[in-house]
Each structure stands twice: as structure tokens, then as C-alpha cells.
VOLO-558842 format. One record per residue (C-alpha): residue number from 1; residue in three letters; x negated, y negated, z negated. Coordinates in steps of 0.5 Angstrom, whole numbers, plus 500, padded with zeros to 3 digits. Example, Ala and Ser with C-alpha at 12.3 -4.5 7.8 and 13.67 -1.06 7.14 Angstrom:
2
seq|type|px|py|pz
1|ALA|475|509|484 $
2|SER|473|502|486 $
***
This chain:
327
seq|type|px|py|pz
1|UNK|025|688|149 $
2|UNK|031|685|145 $
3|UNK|036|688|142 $
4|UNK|041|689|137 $
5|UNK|038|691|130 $
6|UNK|043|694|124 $
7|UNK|039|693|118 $
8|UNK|044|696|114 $
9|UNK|051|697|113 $
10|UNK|056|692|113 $
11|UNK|061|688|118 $
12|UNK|059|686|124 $
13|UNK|055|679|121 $
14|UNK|048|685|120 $
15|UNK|047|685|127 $
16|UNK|040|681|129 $
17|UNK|039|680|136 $
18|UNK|032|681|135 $
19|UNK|025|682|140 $
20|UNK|023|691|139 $
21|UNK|018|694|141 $
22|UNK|019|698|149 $
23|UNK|022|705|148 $
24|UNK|016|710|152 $
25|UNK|019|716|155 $
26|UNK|017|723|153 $
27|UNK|015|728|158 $
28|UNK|023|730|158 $
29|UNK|026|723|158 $
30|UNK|028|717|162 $
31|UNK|027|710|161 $
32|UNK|033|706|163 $
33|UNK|034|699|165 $
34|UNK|041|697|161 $
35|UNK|046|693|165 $
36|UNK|052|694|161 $
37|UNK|054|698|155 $
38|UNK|060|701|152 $
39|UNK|064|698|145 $
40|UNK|067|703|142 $
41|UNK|070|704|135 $
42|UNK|065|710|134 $
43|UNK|060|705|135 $
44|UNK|064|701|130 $
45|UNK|063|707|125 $
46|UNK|056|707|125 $
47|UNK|055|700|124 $
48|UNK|060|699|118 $
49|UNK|059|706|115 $
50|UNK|066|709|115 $
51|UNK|068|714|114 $
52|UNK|063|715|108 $
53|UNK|063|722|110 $
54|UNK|060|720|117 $
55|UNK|054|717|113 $
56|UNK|051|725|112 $
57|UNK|049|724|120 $
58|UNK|048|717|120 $
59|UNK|045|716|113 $
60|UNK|047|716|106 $
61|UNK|044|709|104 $
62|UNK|042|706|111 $
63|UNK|042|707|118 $
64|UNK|038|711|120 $
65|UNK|038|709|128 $
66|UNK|037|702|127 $
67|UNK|039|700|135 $
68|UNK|046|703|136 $
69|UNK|051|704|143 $
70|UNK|052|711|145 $
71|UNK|055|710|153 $
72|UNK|051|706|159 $
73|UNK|050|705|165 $
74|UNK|043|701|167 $
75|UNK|037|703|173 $
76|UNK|031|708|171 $
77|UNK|025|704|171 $
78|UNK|020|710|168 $
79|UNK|021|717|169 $
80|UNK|017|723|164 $
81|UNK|012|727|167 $
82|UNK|017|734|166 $
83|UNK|023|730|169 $
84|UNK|025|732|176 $
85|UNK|033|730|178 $
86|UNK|031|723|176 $
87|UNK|027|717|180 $
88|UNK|025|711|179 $
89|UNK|031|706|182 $
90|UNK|036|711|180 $
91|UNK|042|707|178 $
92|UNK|045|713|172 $
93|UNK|051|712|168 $
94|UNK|052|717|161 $
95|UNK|051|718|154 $
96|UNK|045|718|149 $
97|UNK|049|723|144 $
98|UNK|047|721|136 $
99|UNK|039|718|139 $
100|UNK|043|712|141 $
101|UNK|039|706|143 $
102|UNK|043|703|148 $
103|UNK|045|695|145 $
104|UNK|038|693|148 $
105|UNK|034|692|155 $
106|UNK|032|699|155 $
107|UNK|033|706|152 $
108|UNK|029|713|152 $
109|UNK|034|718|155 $
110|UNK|034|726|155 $
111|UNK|036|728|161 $
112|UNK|038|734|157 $
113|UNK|043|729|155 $
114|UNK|050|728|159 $
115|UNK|047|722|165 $
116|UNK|048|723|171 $
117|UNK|047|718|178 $
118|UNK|052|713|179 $
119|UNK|055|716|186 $
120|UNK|054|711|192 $
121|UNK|061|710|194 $
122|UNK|064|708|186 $
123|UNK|061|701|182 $
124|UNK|058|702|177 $
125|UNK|063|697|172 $
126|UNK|067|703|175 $
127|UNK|063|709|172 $
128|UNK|062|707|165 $
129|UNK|069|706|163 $
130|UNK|070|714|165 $
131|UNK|064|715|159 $
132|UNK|069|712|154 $
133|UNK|077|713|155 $
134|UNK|076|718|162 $
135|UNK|072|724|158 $
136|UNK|076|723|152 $
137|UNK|083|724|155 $
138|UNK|082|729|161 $
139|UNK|080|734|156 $
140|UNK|085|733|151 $
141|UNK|091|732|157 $
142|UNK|088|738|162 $
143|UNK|084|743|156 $
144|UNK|089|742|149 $
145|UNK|095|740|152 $
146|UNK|095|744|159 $
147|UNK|099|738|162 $
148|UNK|103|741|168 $
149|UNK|107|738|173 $
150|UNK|115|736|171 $
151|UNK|112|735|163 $
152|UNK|114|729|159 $
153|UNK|109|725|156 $
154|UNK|108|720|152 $
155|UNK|102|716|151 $
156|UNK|101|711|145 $
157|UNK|096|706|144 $
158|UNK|097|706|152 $
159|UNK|093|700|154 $
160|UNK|087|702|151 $
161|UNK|081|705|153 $
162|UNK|083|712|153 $
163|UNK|090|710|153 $
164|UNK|089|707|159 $
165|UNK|086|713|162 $
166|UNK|090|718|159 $
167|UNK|098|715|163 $
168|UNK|093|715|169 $
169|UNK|090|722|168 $
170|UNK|097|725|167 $
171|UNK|100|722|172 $
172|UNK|094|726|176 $
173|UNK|097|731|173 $
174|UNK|104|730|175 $
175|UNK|107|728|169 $
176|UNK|113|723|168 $
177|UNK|109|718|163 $
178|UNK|111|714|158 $
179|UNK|107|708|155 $
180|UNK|107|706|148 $
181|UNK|104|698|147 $
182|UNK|105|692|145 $
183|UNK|109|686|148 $
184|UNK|102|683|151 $
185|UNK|101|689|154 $
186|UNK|106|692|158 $
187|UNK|104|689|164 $
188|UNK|098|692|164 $
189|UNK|100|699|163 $
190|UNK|106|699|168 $
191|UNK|100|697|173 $
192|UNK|096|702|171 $
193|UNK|102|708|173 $
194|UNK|106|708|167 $
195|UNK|114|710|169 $
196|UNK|116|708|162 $
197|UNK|113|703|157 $
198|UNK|116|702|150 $
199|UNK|115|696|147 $
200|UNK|114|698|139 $
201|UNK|114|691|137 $
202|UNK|122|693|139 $
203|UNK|123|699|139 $
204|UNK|120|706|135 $
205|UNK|119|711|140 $
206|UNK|120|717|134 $
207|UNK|127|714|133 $
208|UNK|131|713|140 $
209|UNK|132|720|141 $
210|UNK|128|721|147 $
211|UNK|123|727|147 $
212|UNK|117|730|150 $
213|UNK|113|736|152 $
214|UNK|107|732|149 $
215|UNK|106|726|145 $
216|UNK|098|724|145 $
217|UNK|096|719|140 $
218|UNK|090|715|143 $
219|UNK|089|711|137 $
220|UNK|091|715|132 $
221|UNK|096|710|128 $
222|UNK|103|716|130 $
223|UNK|105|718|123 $
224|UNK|106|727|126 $
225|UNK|112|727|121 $
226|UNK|116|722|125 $
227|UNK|113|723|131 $
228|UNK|115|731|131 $
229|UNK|122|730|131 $
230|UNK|120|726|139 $
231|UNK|117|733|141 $
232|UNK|121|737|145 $
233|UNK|123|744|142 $
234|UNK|116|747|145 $
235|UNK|113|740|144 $
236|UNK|106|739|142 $
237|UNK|103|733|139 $
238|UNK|096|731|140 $
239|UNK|091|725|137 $
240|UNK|084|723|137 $
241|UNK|085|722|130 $
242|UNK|087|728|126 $
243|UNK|089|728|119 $
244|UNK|087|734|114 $
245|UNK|095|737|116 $
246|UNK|093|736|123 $
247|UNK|086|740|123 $
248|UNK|090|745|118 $
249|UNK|095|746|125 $
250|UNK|090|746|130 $
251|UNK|087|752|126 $
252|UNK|093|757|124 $
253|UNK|098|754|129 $
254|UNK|094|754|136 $
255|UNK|098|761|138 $
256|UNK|105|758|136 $
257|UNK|110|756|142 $
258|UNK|113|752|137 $
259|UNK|113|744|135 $
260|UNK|106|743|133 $
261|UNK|100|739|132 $
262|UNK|092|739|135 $
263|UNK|086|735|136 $
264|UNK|080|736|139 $
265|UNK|073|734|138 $
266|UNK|072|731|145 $
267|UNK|065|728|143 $
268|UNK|062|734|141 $
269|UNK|063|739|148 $
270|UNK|057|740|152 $
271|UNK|053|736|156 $
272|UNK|054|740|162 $
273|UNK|061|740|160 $
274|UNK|061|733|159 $
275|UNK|057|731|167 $
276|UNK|062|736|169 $
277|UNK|069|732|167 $
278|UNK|065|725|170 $
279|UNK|065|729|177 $
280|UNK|073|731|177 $
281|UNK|074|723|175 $
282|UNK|070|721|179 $
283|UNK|074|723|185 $
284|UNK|080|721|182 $
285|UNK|076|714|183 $
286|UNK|075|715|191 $
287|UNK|083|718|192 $
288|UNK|085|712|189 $
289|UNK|089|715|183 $
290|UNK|085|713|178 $
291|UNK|082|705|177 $
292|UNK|079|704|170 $
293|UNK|082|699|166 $
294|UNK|077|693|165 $
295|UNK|077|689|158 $
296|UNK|073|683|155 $
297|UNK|067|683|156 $
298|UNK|061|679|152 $
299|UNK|053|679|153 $
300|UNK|049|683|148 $
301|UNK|048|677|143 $
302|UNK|056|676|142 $
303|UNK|057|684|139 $
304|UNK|059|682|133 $
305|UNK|064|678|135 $
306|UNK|066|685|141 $
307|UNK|065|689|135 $
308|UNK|071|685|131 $
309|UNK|075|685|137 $
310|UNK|075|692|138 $
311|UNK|077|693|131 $
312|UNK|083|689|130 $
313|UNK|086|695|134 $
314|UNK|089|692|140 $
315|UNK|084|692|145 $
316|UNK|086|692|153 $
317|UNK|082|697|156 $
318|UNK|074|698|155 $
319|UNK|071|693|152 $
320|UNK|063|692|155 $
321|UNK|057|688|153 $
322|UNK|053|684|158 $
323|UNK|045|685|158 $
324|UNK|044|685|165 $
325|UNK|047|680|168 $
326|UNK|049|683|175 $
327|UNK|044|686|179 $
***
């Protein structure tokens, strides 16, 4: 089968498209037919080995999984001999946790891990971004920041994969939503429900004297020192890229009513909890209150050039790889 090798560490240059051998199901897994598969900046991560503390579960020197991408969507072609919820021509969408796998034609899947089938009545282009942004943002929105209606929110980073979802989610939630981005993508995140956009090019959201119940920095790039003086008197300020003072509030300041930080480590939940939160936004789909935010795409060959992309930090939306052409 082909698939996207990564050698060693490096930039998105040591990515070889190169013919593997074919994954074989064990007794628990499914082999799946890989349609598309996610780009994210954890993905990223695993190819250029930062943060070097991250090397401790990826490897020290060198990569330890050779074929990299987490999230997929794609068709079952093989089931294993204990494996019941799962037949041949399912179409399933999930995550393979830290096995990976998924920058190739096929990939082995635990069903221990978070897949489930695509529902009959939502596309599967429409599934796989709730893998990235949707089960990234609900947690942190509903769970850590308890959002209720009548809560000011402010989403930075609001054009991205879970920016995009989170100014949904909130709106679901019953928020007044404002959106952080740049001039290119202000349209998009009006269209994705947004009742405010601030245009940072133009204008600093920690300095023009508006506060919020919540401020959740999707891309982690709000500095908590500024942004504090947005938060309202109760306020809480939540990011998906916490600083060391950031962990050191979540754990000693959880109980306070005041101003404060927290983060969660949205990734590492529960399969059971993850297949869950894929339930409640799949729902979201068929009301018609959420409608994934779809970005560049590229075929498997090209994942260098996705991978640059998504690290400029700018990216609309969830940015996929083509390996099937449509099904």
C-alpha cells in the first residue's frame, strides 16, 4: 500500500511517499479503507519532534511510529476474529490514539479506540472535522468552562479548526459569541455564527475595554497577562496551549470564583467519552446548529506542503488529505 514515511525528525521535506507493507488486523482490530484523514498541528509535532519533551512518547532520537495521522474517516474492508460492532463496508470515522497510521491507504484500528460508523444521514466530509475542532471545543466550552446562556465569550483564533467549532458550540450554548481573526477571515467566521468579529490586524481585543465571562484561546497565541484585564470580574480564560503559570492555576485556583486560568487535556479523555461528545455534535449536524468549517485540501502526496500550511498558524477551517478519491 502507499503511505507517507517519516524517517526521522525534521520539516515536512523527510515525508516519502513510499509502497508498505498492508496492516493485518489482529483479533480485536479493523482494517479501514482510508478516504480522508486530518491535519493537525499534533501531527505536526510528531513529524518535527517539538517540543523535545514530546520525544519521550514519540521517541528520543527518531520516530517511533514511522506512518503518522491520528483522525480518519474511511470504509472497513477486514474485521478481526473477536470484533462484533464492526462489518465489512461499514463507513467509520475516529482516532487511532498514539498507533496512528492514518497518512496511508489502510490503517489497523482497535475498536477499543474512539471510531464509530458514520451516521446514514451526515457525510462523512462532515464527520471527520468533529474528530479535530468538535471534540477539542465541546469539552473545553461545556465541561471546564461550563458556558450557559447569557455568557459573553470570546473566541481567539476563531477561523480555525476548533476556533470555528467553538463560536458554533457556544452559540448552541446560548452565548453571545465574539470572534478573534484576521482581516481574510472575518467573513467566514460571521458565517459560521459569530455575533462579533474583532479584526486583530486592527484592533487588540485585551485593550478595547470590552470584557467576557470567558475567553478561550484556540491557538494559543493570547498572552493570560493581557488577556485578563478582558475577563469580567468572575471571568475565566481557557486555552488549548497552557503555559507553565497556566497548569500551576488550573491546579491551585480550580475552586476560586475569581479571574483565573485553566486548560484541559482534551486529547487524552476516554474513548467512550470521546465516541460520546461525536454523538451530541453529531446532532448538532442534523439541527442545523453546526456546519463544519471545511478548509484546504490536498492528496496524500502533497502532506508536506499541508503540513507547512497548517504551521503558519493561519489556517481556515480543518485542513484534510485526500487518499481516496470519492467513494
Amino acid at each position: 500500500m502507499k503511505a507517507m514515511y517519516c524517517p526521522k525528525y525534521g520539516g515536512p521535506e523527510v515525508y516519502r511517499l513510499m509502497d508498505v507493507e498492508q496492516p493485518i488486523p489482529s483479533e480485536n482490530e479493523i482494517l479501514v479503507e482510508v478516504y480522508r484523514s486530518i491535519v493537525s498541528p499534533t501531527d505536526v509535532n510528531f513529524r518535527s519532534g517539538k517540543p523535545f519533551v514530546a520525544r519521550l512518547f514519540s521517541g528520543l532520537t527518531k520516530p517511533k511510529k514511522t506512518i503518522h495521522g491520528e483522525m480518519f474517516v474511511g470504509k472497513v474492508v477486514q474485521v478481526g476474529s473477536g470484533v462484533t460492532e464492526f462489518k465489512v463496508d461499514d463507513l467509520v470515522y475516529g482516532t487511532n490514539g498514539m498507533k496512528l497510521g492514518a497518512y496511508a491507504e489502510y490503517v489497523a484500528v482497535d475498536t477499543k479506540e474512539a471510531i464509530k460508523k458514520v451516521p446514514n444521514d451526515i457525510k462523512y466530509k462532515d464527520a471527520l472535522p468533529l474528530l479535530d475542532g468538535g471534540i477539542t471545543a465541546l469539552p473545553f466550552l461545556r465541561e471546564l468552562a461550563k458556558a450557559k446562556k447569557g455568557d459573553t465569550v470570546l473566541i481567539n483564533g476563531a477561523s480555525g479548526a476548533v476556533g470555528s467549532m467553538a463560536v458554533m458550540i457556544a452559540k448552541h450554548l446560548g452565548c453571545h459569541v465574539t470572534g478573534v481573526c484576521s482581516t481574510n477571515n472575518v467573513e467566514a467566521v460571521m458565517n459560521v455564527g459569530a455575533d462579533e468579529v474583532i479584526d486583530y490586524t486592527k484592533e487588540d481585543f485585551t485593550q478595547n475595554k470590552n470584557t467576557y465571562d470567558i475567553i478561550f484561546d484556540t491557538v494559543g497565541k493570547a498572552s493570560y497577562s493581557k488577556a485578563k484585564q478582558a475577563l469580567t470580574e468572575h471571568g475565566l480564560f481557557i486555552t488549548t496551549v497552557p503555559t507553565p503559570g497556566i497548569m500551576l492555576q488550573a491546579l491551585f485556583k480550580k475552586n476560586s470564583t475569581k479571574r483565573r486560568a485553566s486548560f484541559m487535556a482534551a486529547g487524552l479523555r476516554k474513548p467512550a467519552q470521546k465516541i460520546s461528545d461525536l454523538e451530541y455534535l453529531e446532532e448538532l449536524i442534523r439541527n442545523n446548529e453546526l456546519t463544519p468549517l471545511h478548509g484546504n485540501e490536498y492528496p496524500l502526496s502533497k502532506l508536506g506542503e499541508a503540513q507547512t500550511y497548517v504551521e503558519t498558524g493561519h489556517k481556515v477551517g480543518n485542513v484534510t488529505v485526500i487518499v481516496k478519491k470519492e467513494a
